[in-house]
TITOR-498927 format. One record per residue (C-alpha): x negated, y negated, z; residue in three letters. Coordinates in steps of 0.05 Angstrom, whole numbers, plus 5000, padded with zeros to 4 digits. Last residue first. Layout:
<rs>
XYZALA;...
</rs>
This chain:
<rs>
526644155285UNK;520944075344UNK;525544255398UNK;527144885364UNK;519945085384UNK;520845815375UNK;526346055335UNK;526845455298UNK;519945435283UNK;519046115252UNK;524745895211UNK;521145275192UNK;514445695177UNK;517946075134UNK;521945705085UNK;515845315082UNK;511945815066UNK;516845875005UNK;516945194985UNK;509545274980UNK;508945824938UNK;514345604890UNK;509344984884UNK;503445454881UNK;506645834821UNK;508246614828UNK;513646904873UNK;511447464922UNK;505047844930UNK;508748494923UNK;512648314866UNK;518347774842UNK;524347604799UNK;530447784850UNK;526447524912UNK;530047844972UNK;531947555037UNK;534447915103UNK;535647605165UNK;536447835236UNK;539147295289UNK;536647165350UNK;540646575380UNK;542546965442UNK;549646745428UNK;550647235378UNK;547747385311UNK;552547985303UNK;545948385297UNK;544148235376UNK;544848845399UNK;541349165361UNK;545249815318UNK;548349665254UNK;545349065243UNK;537649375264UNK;540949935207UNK;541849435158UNK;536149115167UNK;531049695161UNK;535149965093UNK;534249335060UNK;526149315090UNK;525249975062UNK;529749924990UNK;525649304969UNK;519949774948UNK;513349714973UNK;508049764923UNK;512449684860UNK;515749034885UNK;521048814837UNK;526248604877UNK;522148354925UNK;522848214997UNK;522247795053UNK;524948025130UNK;526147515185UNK;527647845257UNK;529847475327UNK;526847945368UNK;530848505389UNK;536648625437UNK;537949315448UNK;541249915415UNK;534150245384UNK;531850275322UNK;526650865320UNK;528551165251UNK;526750495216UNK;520550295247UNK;517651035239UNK;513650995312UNK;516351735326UNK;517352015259UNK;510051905239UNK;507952335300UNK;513352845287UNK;511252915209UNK;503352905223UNK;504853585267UNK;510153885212UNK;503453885173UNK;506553965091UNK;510753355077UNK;507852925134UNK;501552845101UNK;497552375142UNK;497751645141UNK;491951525107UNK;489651975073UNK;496152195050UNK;497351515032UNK;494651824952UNK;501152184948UNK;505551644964UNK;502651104916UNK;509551024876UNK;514951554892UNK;514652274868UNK;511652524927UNK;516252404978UNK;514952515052UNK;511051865046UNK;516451425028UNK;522351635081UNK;517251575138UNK;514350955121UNK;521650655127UNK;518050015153UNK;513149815105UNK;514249085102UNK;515048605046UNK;513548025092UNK;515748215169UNK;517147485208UNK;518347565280UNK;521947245338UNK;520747125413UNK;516047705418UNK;514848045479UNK;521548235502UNK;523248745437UNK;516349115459UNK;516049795428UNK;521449715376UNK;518948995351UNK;512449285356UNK;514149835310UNK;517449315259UNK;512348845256UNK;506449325245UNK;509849655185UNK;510848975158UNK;502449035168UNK;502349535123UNK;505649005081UNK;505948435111UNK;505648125187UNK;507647555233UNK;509947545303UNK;512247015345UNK;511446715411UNK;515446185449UNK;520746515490UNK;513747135509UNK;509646555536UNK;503846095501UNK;496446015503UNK;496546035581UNK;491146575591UNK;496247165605UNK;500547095554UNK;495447015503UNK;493247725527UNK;499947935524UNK;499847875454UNK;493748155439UNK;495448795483UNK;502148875432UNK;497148895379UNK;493249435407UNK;499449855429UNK;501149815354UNK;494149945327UNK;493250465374UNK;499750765354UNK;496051045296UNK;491151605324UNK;494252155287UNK;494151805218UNK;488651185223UNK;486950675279UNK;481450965307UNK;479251075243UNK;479250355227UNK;474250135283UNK;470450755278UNK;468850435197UNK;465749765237UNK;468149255278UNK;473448865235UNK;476249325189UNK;482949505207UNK;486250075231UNK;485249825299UNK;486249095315UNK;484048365293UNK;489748065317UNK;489247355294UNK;492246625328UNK;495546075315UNK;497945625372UNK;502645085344UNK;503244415380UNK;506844075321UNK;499843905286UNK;498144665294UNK;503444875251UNK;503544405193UNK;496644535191UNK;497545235174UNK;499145005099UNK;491944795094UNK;490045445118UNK;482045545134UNK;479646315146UNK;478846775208UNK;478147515172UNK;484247995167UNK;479648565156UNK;482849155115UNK;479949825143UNK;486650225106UNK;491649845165UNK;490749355217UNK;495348785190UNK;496548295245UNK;498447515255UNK;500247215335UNK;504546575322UNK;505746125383UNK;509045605415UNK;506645145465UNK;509645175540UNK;504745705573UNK;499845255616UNK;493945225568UNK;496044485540UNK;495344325465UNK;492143635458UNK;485044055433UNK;489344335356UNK;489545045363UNK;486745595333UNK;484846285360UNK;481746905330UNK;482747585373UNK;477348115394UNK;480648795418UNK;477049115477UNK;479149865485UNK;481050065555UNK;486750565528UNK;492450095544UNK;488849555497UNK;484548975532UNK;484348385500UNK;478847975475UNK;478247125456UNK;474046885398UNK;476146155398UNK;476645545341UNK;479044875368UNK;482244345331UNK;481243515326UNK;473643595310UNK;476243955248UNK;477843205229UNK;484243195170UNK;486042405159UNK;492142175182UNK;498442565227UNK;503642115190UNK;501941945129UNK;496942525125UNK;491142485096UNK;487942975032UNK;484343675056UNK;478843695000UNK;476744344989UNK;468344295009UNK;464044344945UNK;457244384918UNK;453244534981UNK;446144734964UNK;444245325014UNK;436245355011UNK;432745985025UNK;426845804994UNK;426646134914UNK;434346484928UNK;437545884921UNK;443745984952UNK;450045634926UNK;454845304972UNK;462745294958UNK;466545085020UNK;473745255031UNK;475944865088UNK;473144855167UNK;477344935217UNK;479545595220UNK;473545845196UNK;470445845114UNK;464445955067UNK;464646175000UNK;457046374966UNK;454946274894UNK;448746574885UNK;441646274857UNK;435946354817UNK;439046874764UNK;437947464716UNK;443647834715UNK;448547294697UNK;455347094727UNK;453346944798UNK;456147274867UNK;463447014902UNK;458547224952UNK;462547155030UNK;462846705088UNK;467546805148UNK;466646445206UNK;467746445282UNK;460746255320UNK;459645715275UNK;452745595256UNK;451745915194UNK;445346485180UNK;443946755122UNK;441647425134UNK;433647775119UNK;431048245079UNK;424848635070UNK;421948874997UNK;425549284949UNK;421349464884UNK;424549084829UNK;417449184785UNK;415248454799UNK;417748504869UNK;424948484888UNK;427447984952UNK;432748224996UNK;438947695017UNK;443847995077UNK;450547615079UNK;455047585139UNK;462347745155UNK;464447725228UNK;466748295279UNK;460248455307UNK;456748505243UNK;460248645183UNK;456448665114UNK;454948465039UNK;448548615015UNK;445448144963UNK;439448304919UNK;434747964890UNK;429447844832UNK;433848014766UNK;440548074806UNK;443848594850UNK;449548554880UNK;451549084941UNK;457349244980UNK;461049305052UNK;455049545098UNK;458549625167UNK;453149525214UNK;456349805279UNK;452150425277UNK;445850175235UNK;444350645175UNK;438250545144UNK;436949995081UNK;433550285026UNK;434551005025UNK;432751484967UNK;438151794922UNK;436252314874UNK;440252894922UNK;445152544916UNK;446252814838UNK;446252574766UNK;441852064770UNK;439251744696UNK;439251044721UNK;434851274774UNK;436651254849UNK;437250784904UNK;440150754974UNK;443350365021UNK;447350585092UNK;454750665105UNK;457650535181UNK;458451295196UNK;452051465155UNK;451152205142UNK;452452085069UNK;456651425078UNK;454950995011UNK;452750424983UNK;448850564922UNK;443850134883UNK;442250364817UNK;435250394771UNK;432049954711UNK;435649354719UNK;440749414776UNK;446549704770UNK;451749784821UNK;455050294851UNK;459350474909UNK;459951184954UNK;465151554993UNK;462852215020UNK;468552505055UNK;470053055011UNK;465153134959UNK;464952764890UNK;459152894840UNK;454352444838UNK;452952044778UNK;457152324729UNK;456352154661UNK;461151894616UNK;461552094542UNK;459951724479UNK;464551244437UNK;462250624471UNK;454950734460UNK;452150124458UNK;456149954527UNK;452850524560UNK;456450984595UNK;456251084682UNK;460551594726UNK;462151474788UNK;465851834859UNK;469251694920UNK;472352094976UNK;475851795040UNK;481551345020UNK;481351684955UNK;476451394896UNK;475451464815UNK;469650994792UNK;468150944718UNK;462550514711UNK;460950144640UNK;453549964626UNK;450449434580UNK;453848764607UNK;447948534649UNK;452948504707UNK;455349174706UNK;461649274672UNK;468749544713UNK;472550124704UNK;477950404750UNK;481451124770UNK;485351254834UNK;485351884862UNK;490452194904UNK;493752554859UNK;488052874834UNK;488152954755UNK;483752414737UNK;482052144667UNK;475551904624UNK;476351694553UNK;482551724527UNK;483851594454UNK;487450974431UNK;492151154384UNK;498550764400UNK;493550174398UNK;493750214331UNK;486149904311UNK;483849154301UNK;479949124355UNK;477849874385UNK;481650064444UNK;478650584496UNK;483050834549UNK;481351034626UNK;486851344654UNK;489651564726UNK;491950854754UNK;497051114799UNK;504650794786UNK;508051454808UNK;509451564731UNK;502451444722UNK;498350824707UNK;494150614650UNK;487050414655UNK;482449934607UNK;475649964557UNK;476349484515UNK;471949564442UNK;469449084393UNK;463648554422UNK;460249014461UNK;463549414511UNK;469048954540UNK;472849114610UNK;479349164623UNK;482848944693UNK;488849074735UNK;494049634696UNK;496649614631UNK;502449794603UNK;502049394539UNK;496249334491UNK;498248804439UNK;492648704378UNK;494948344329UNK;490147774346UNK;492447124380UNK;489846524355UNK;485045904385UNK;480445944323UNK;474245994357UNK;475946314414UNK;480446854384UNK;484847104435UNK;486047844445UNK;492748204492UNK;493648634547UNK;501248664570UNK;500948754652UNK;503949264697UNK;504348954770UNK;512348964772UNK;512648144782UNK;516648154718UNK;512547754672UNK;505548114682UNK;500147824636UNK;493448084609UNK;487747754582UNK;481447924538UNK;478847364510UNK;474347314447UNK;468046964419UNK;463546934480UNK;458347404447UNK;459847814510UNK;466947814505UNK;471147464552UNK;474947764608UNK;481047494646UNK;485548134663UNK;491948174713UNK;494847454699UNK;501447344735UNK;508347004718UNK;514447004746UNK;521646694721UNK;517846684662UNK;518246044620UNK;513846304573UNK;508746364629UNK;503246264567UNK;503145544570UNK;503045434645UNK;498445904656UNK;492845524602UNK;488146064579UNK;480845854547UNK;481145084549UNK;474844824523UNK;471144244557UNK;466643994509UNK;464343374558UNK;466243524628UNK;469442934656UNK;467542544727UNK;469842804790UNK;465943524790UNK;459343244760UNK;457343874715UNK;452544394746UNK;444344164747UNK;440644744751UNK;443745174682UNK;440944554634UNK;445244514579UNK;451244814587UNK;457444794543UNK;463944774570UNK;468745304607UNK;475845294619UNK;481845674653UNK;488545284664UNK;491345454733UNK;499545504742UNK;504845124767UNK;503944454743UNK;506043814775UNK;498843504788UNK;493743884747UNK;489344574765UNK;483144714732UNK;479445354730UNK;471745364715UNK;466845684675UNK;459745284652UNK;457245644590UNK;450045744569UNK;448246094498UNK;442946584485UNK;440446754415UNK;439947334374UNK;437147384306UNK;442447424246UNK;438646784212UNK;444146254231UNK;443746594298UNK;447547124326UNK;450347044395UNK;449047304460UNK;452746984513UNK;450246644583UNK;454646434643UNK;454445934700UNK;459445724745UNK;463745154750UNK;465544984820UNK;473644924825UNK;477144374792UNK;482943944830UNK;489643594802UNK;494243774855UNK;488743504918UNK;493243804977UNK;494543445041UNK;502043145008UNK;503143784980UNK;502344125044UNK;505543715082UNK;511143555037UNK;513044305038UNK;513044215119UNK;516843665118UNK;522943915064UNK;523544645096UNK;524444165160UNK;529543795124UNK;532944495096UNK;532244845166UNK;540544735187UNK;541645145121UNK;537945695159UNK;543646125171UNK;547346015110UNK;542046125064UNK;540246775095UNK;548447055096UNK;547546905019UNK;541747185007UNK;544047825049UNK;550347695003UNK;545747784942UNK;542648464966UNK;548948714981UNK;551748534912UNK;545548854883UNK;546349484918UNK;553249644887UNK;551549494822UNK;546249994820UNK;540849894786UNK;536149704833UNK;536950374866UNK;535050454940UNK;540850254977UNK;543450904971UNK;539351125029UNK;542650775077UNK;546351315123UNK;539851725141UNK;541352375169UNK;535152775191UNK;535353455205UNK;528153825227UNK;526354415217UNK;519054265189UNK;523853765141UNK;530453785134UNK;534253155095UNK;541652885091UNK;544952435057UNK;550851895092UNK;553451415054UNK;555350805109UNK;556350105072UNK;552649575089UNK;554549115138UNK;554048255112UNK;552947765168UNK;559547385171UNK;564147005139UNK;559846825086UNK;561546155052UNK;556746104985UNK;557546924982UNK;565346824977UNK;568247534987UNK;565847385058UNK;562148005088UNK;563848695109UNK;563349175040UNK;557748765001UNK;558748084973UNK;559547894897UNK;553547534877UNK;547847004885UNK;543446714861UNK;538946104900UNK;533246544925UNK;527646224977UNK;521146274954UNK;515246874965UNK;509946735010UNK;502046945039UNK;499346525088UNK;496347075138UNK;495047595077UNK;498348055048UNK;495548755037UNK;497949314982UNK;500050005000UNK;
</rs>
């Protein structure tokens, strides 16, 4: 399943249609919160009978389940109707804080073009994206480069600025609009792009001539994320599976019936997924095919697209292992007897571990996350006691690896990453730096002395009201809690300094802790609208996640998964506890996995949480993985456990399952987002989740507790929401005002 992060949205819906059995018959006017319809089907499993009365609201298709879906809308409008000047604020905040027409940091990029006399020559691109006041979407650029040292002036004009893709130009108009592939041929001459128009996550791959501007014939559809060029004539891309698993590596030649494109590498494992991706110096393809747990590559030279794959190292259970080319040999990250992963190379030619040599030992605690490698350097990325870092090791004249050393930031609470550089052979790296206070910031690292050359900070515009942005004016803390099994949990805090520690300001605690994602400590603009109304914000970095190491996420993984539950809950309390907030002013805020999160913790501590806000969540997990033929179920195994065939796993999972533990108390006043067209996590969970929390809390008639439960669904969406930063925006601020009226009223 797919991660969301802290600030991720979707936008409020505006259709609507007849209700469902038990609301108004005028969806503008509801009557009432809508009750769905009782149908029950039945399922045994390891002996075990399970009713479950919603099921049917699982078909998009269905008439039925469309008019329930649009008088939830409807029942959601009219609830928060009282919000709409807030909704108003907080979107003006953002905008009004938020440079529209920006650039980011052009990068550089070479391409090998004939000369006049057929012999090669390099040419120098700067890349960028632009973005322009009252637009939607980013237009994608580059411009010729003379001198590769001295970037383009970022507030004056580029000279020969050449618009490669423009989103708002290709959207069509699209309710939703995504782009899934952005790849341009080595010779620079063509564009490889793909485009999703539903939200559905399978893209239409498509050709555009540089130099003339026009589309070629060629129209690829079905795609999945990413296609990769070898040479100047032939894309190498994946195709999914009926259970939406990328299992296929094509090969389309320009100019060819892409109806014939023969396969060149596939995987018949269920719970593999397949990928391809080009090494930096453009003349190698990997073919990567990875579980959760088992990993392995095979490499094909781009002057040979027609050949066959080899296999690096064949896969083994357990052993998960990365690879990246580096000149004349390979760097591999990998876990062979190394709990945290460890570094190693071996020769281009490798067809076996037993070729590998270490580079960098294994450090329990270290978690080695990747590795680039340049001409004269390479660039580890890590985790070391909770934070990211950056580990820089200089190659001698024959790319011998010599000793390394970090990059070091001041902030104790930080999160810096290589956004890496476009050519093999380079004197610098583009780094991203970030914390809760501090905005995006761009810096390049010259590898020569060490220097970090800053070459952008995102501007955070002033305020009307609250004036100009000063991080001075927040504080940043690491705090710990203790989890039930003595386990210390480290939590991010934010907070602006004029918010008191005795209890009274409101709160929002975030989690995810699932598939060793780390929910690192970055800068929101749009959380600013938070913390100046007296907002504490803070992160959960628990269990299941990624934060202190690979033990860190398997203690957190199929039979040991209440731990990130109880661990979450203990991050709570611990704010509790020190005067951050109290249990009437503190909500909860999760996606995906971490939707799965919201709704266990919402059983297992109802009086903890004043209200809580699950994005596209997980919560009939039980329902999904049991079946096979459903999207990504197969390769959760790994995850989760397989419930299907270990009656052990399926008594576990059925006993935090959000939506078969509802329980007839009062909960948390609940706010569940949706997509129609969500392939990762279909709309059916959280639908089904909310009508049975209607059925059976005790507050589903939205009493006078005040704690209502709301459902809303995006009819022309995915998993990551609506598309379009304005959309975006209105849509976190449909959120952040509801989280606000639940929890600082006061401040409506």
């Amino acid at each position: 399943m797919p991660q969301t992060g802290p600030d991720d949205t979707r936008r409020s819906l505006t259709e609507t249609a007849p209700a469902s059995s038990g609301s108004s018959t005028d969806p503008a006017r509801p009557a009432g919160p809508p009750q769905a319809d009782v149908r029950p089907t039945e399922r045994v499993h390891h002996g075990d009978v399970l009713v479950d009365d919603f099921e049917w609201l699982r078909d998009s298709t269905d008439p039925d389940v469309l008019a329930h879906l649009n008088a939830e809308n409807a029942w959601t409008e009219a609830q928060t109707a009282d919000q709409a000047e807030l909704r108003e604020a907080i979107f003006t905040d953002i905008r009004t804080r938020t440079r529209e027409t920006d650039l980011t940091v052009p990068q550089y990029g070479e391409h090998e073009t004939p000369g006049p006399d057929g012999t090669p020559t390099q040419r120098g691109y700067w890349y960028y994206t632009r973005t322009r006041e009252g637009e939607e979407y980013r237009l994608y650029c580059r411009a010729p480069a003379e001198d590769r040292a001295t970037p383009p002036d970022l507030e004056a004009g580029i000279p020969g600025e050449e618009v490669l893709l423009d989103g708002n130009a290709e959207d069509g108009e699209a309710a939703f609009f995504s782009i899934g592939t952005f790849s341009v041929s080595p010779d620079g001459t063509r564009l490889a792009f793909a485009v999703d128009r539903s939200g559905d996550e399978r893209f239409t791959l498509r050709v555009r001539d540089l130099t003339s501007g026009q589309l070629l014939p060629d129209v690829v559809p079905d795609t999945f994320y990413g296609a990769e060029w070898a040479g100047n004539e032939h894309l190498f891309y994946t195709r999914t599976d009926s259970a939406w698993r990328p299992y296929q590596v094509l090969r389309h030649r320009l100019g060819t019936d892409p109806t014939a494109d023969p396969l060149v590498w596939s995987e018949p494992d269920e719970r593999y997924w397949l990928g391809v991706e080009s090494s930096r110096d453009d003349r190698w393809l990997l073919f990567g095919s990875a579980s959760k747990l088992t990993s392995e590559y095979a490499i094909l030279a781009t002057d040979d697209p027609e050949g066959t794959p080899r296999v690096i190292a064949p896969r083994t259970q357990g052993v998960e292992y990365s690879v990246e080319v580096a000149g004349d040999r390979l760097l591999v990250v990998h876990n062979d007897g190394a709990t945290d992963f460890m570094l190693s190379e071996a020769p281009l030619e490798a067809t076996d571990r037993s070729q590998w040599r270490t580079v960098l030992e294994h450090v329990p605690g270290v978690r080695l996350l990747g590795v680039e490698a340049y001409a004269r350097h390479v660039v580890v990325s890590l985790r070391r006691d909770g934070l990211t870092a950056l580990h820089v090791i200089p190659r001698d004249e024959h790319g011998d690896l010599g000793e390394g050393h970090d990059i070091a930031f001041d902030e104790p609470v930080h999160t810096v990453g290589s956004e890496g550089a476009l050519t093999y052979d380079t004197p610098d790296v583009r780094l991203s730096y970030s914390s809760l206070v501090t905005p995006p910031t761009v810096y390049d690292y010259r590898f020569a002395d060490g220097a970090l050359l800053l070459r952008k900070q995102t501007p955070v515009l002033d305020h009307p009201h609250h004036g100009p942005y000063r991080p001075e004016d927040y504080r940043q803390e690491r705090i710990w809690a203790t989890a039930p099994d003595g386990t210390r949990v480290p939590i991010s805090v934010v907070a602006h300094r004029s918010v008191p520690r005795d209890g009274s300001a409101p709160a929002v605690l975030y989690g995810y802790g699932s598939y060793e994602v780390s929910i690192d400590p970055e800068f929101s603009t749009a959380r600013l609208s938070l913390l100046d109304r007296g907002y504490v914000y803070a992160i959960a970095h628990i269990r299941g996640g990624g934060e202190l190491g690979r033990s860190w996420y398997e203690q957190g993984r199929t039979l040991t998964k209440r731990n990130t539950f109880t661990d979450f809950i203990a991050c709570a309390e611990q704010l509790i506890a020190d005067g951050w907030t109290s249990a009437d002013r503190l909500a909860a805020r999760g996606g995906s996995a971490g939707g799965l999160l919201m709704g266990a913790v919402a059983n297992l501590a109802p009086t903890t949480f004043r209200a809580i806000h699950a994005a596209v969540p997980f919560v009939d997990n039980l329902t999904t993985i049991l079946d096979p033929e459903l999207p990504l179920t197969v390769i959760e195994w790994e995850e989760w456990g397989d419930p299907l065939h270990d009656p052990e796993v399926y008594a576990y999972m059925k006993s935090y399952a959000p939506y078969e533990n509802v329980a007839p108390t009062q909960y948390p006043a609940i706010l569940a987002t949706t997509s129609l067209n969500d392939t990762r996590v279909l709309f059916c969970e959280p639908a089904k989740w909310v009508a049975e929390l209607r059925r059976t809390a005790t507050n589903a008639a939205d009493d006078a507790s005040g704690r209502p439960i709301l459902l809303k669904t995006e009819m022309d969406a995915g998993h990551g929401g609506v598309s379009g930063r304005y959309r975006g925006w209105r849509e976190v601020a449909f959120e952040y005002a509801w989280l606000i009226s639940q929890t600082a009223p006061s401040e409506r």
